[in-house]
C-alpha positions, 0 to 999 in steps of 0.5 A: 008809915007802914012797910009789909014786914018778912020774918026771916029768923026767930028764936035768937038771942039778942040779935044786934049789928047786922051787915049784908055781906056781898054774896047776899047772906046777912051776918049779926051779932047773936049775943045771948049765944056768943057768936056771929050769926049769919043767915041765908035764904036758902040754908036759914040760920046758922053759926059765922064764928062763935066770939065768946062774950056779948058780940053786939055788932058787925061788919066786913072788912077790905081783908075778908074779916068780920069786924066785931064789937064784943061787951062783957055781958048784956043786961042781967045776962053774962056769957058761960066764956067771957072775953074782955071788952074789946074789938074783935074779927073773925075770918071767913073759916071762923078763927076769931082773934082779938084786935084791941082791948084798949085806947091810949092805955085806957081799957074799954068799957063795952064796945058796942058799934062800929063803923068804918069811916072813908078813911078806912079807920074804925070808930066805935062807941065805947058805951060799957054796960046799960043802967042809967041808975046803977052803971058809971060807964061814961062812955067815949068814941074810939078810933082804931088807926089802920096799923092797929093804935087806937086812940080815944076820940072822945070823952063823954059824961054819961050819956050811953053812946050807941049806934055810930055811922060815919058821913062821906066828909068824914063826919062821924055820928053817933046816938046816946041812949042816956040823952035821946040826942044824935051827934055830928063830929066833924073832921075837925073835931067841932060837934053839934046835937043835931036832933034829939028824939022825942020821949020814949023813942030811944036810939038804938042803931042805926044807917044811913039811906043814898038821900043822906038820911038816918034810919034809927032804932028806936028800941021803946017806941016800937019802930025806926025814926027817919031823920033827916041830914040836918037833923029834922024830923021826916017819918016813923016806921012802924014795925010793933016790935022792938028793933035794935039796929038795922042795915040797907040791903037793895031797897030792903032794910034788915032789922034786928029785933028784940022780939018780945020784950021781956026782962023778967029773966037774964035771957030772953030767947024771942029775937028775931030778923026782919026784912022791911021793903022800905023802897029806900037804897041805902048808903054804900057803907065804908069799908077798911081793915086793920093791919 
């Protein structure tokens, strides 16, 4: 399918994570510029929190904070001031404080993203840094308890754990890069690969529309692949860009887009933040906070 597209911001350095805060502006992680973006429509783009290091995703928390997953460096690009892989949050006047570095004595790798689950914990995808060939980042699912302990939900072998949104069963799902396939872990810990995406349709981020639906970020493929719940093929969105993760606004979805898709050098500067009339609501996202 084929949705007119708006370009809301461009000339941004790998945007990732975007989240619609309630008064209608959109926050996303800027990384190749360390900080916490936010756009308005009628102020345009301008700085949330500068974060230091590679932020890659974001959202707002019960407290007032934006939650953010924060990498050692993206790609070839590594950040002037760096910070350790770790979960971090920024308050509504821009202090940025460190939440967590690790999980049961164990050091992240390279948070990547978030998402509060109905019972208001945090779970990320600890994925480390992207390379195939050259990076041993196994990747693991972390949660984060309310009263701040996080532990290591799961253990993966390899497989580049990217985008990750949570069910109202309390079912958590997440994508792998390495592998093309999309994970449901249920409350009790029993999983199943519920869908694997075709050849050159690599999953990025993704949410979750009010039907029960994912809308993923297929970085290569130039658009979103729409799955279905049980793990089916329903559309593709073309969007002729390379899209790295998305959120729902109204019957809108916010993608952040890579823009040209350019590697030659450490940092390339095209990123862009597009709005995409789908007709489509999405999700209520859950909402939590860590004391």
């Amino acid at each position: 399918m084929k949705k007119p597209v708006t370009v809301l911001a461009q000339a941004l350095g790998h945007p990732e994570g975007p989240y619609v805060l309630p008064d209608g502006r959109v926050v996303f992680a800027n990384s190749y510029r360390s900080e916490i973006a936010v756009w308005d429509a009628k102020k345009g783009t301008g700085r949330y929190a500068f974060t230091g290091g590679a932020p890659n995703a974001c959202m707002l928390g019960t407290d007032g904070h934006v939650y953010i997953t924060n990498c050692p460096n993206v790609g070839k690009w590594v950040p002037e001031e760096k910070r350790p892989p770790s979960i971090q949050r920024a308050s509504p006047d821009g202090k940025v404080e460190i939440v967590a570095t690790e999980a049961d004595g164990v050091a992240f790798d390279g948070p990547n993203d978030l998402t509060f689950g109905p019972d208001g914990r945090l779970y990320f995808t600890d994925s480390g840094d992207w390379d195939p060939e050259t990076k041993p980042h196994k990747g693991r699912i972390v949660v984060i308890e309310r009263d701040g302990t996080a532990h290591i939900l799961e253990e993966l072998d390899h497989t580049y754990p990217n985008g990750i949104v949570a069910e109202p069963d309390g079912s958590i799902v997440w994508v792998e890069s390495y592998t093309l396939r999309m994970v449901r872990r249920r409350p009790d810990g029993s999983k199943q690969v519920i869908h694997t995406f075709p050849e050159k349709h690599i999953p990025d981020g993704f949410k979750i529309d009010a039907d029960g639906n994912f809308w993923v970020t297929t970085v290569s493929s130039g658009g979103v692949d729409v799955v279905a719940k049980d793990g089916s093929a329903l559309d593709f969105l073309e969007l002729e860009s390379v899209p790295l993760n998305c959120v729902f606004g109204g019957a809108s979805l916010y993608v952040a887009d890579f823009g040209v898709f350019d590697t030659s050098g450490p940092a390339s500067m095209g990123g862009r933040l597009l709005k995409v009339d789908v007709g489509v609501a999405g999700m209520p996202l859950f909402k939590g906070a860590i004391g």
